[in-house]
N, C-alpha and C positions, 0 to 999 in steps of 0.2 A: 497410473492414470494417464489418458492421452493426453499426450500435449500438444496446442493448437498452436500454427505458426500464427504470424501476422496476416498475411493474404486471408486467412479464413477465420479470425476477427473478425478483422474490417469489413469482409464479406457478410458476418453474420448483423454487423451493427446497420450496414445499408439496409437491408432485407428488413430489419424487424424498424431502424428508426426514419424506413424511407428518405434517408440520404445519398448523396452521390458519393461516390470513391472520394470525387477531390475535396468534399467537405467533412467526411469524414478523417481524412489524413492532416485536410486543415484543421482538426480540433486536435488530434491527436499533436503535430509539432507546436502546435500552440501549448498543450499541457507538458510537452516533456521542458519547452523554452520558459513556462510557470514553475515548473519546479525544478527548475535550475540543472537539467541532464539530471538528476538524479535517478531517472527511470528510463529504461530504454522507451523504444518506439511501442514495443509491444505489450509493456505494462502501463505505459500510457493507453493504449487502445482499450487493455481491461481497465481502464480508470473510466475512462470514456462511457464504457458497456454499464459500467454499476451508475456511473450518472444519469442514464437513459433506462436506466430500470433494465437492461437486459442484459438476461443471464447468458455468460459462456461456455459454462461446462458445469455438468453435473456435480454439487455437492454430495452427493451418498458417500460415497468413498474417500474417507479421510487417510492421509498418510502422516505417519507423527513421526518425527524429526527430532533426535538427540542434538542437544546444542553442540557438541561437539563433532558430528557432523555436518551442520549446517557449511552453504559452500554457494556460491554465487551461481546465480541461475534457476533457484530452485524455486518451486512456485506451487500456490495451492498444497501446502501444508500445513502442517499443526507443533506447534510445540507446547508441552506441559511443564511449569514451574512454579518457584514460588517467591513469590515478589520479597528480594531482599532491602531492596532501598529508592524508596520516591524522593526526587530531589523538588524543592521549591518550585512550582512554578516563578520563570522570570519573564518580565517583557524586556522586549527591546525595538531598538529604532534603528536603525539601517538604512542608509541614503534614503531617506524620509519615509521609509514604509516602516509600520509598526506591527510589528507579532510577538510571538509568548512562544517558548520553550521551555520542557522539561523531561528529565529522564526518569526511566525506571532499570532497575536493574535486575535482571529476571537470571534463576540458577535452577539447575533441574539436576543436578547431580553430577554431570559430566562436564559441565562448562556454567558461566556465566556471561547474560550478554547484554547490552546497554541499549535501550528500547527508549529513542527516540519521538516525541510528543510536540508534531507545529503547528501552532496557533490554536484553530478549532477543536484539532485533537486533544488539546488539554483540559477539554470538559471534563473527559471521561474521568482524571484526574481529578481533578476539583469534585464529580458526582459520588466520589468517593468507591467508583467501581473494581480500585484495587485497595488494599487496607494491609 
């Protein structure tokens, strides 16, 4: 699948959410400075695109992903497994901010990998959408 740099992102987020570059990048380091670098710049900017409702790059084409090659950088993939262990949802409190964490642990035959759940994401847990 093609992969889009940054420049043509951000280019497609101005175009469709009639922003400028500089507000556009101002969301973007705002959200990578919200979640604490955990994401670069450029998956920030798709964090960005899905908040504004606009699409990057064609879904048709799924690429699935053995966990045992999974490898940093990789994006717009699929992995297939089956969920060996939900942990509690916990809250917690952190220099006065309060959120909820919880993991899952997903195996697919080749690896196993510990699937990370913050705050809001731990509906999906609690909806009972893994079992």
């Amino acid at each position: 699948m093609l992969e889009l740099d940054l420049k043509t992102i951000v280019s497609k987020i101005m175009a469709e959410a009639k922003l400028s570059e500089q507000e556009v990048l101002s969301r973007v380091d705002k959200k990578v400075e919200e979640l604490s670098s955990l994401v670069s710049r450029k998956g920030a900017a798709h964090i960005i695109a899905t908040e504004l409702g606009i699409k990057i790059a064609p879904t048709a084409v799924k690429q699935f992903v053995e966990l045992n090659k999974l490898m940093p950088g990789l994006s717009n993939i699929t992995v297939i497994g089956r969920v060996s262990n939900i942990s509690q949802i916990r809250d917690f409190d952190k220099s006065g901010k309060k959120g909820r964490v919880a993991n899952l642990l997903l195996d697919d035959g080749t690896a196993s990998a510990r699937l990370v759940f913050w705050n809001d994401h731990t509906n999906l847990i609690e909806s009972s959408k893994f079992n």
